[in-house]
VMD Tcl script that draws the C-alpha trace (Angstrom):
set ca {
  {20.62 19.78 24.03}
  {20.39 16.50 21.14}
  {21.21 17.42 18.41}
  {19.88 14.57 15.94}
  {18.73 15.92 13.40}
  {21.86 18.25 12.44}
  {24.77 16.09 11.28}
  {26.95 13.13 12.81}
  {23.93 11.07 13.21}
  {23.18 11.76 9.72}
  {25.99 10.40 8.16}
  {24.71 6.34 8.12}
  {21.15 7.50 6.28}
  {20.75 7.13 2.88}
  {22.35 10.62 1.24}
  {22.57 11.87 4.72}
  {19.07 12.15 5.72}
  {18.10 14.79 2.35}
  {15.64 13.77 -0.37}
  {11.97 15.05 -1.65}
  {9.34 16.15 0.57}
  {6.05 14.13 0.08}
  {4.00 16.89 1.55}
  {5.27 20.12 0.05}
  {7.28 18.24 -3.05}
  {10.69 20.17 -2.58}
  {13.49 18.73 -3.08}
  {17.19 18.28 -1.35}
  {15.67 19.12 2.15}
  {16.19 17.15 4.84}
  {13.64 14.65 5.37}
  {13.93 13.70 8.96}
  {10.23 13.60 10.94}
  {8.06 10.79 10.69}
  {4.74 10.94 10.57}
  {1.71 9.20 9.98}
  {-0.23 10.47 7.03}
  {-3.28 8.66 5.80}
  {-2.16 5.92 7.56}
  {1.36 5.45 6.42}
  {4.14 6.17 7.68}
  {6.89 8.89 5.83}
  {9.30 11.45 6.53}
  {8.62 14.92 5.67}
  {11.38 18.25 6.55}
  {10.99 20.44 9.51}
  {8.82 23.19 8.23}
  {5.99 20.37 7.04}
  {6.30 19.36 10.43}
  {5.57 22.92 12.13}
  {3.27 23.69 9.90}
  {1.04 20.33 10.56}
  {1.56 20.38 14.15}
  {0.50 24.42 14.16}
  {-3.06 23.39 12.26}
  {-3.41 20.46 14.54}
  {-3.47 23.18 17.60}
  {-5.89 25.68 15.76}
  {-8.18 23.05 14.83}
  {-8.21 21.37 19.59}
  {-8.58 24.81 20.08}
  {-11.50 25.68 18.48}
}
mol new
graphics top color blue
foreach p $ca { graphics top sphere $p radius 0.5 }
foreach p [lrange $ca 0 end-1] q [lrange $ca 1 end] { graphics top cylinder $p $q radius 0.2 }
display resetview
């Protein structure tokens, strides 16, 4: 299983991979996913991820 986002391929981003969230505005999380947001691309930490992929789903399903 990869395991990029843990810790050796890490080490060459800038303060290994942790900074602010632009989506939920916490700080010293690792910000590691792109995605496009109002047509820019950033990086935002796991759980911003999940939680905009989960609301994507609810909203094909309906």
């Amino acid at each position: 299983m990869s395991k990029a986002h843990r810790g050796k391929g890490l080490r060459e981003t800038v303060a290994h991979g942790r900074g602010t969230c632009p989506v939920c505005k916490r700080e010293g999380v690792k910000v590691l996913y792109e995605l496009e947001i109002d047509g820019q691309k950033v990086k935002i930490c796991k759980t911003c991820k999940a939680t905009l992929a989960n609301k994507k789903k609810a909203e094909v399903a309906k």
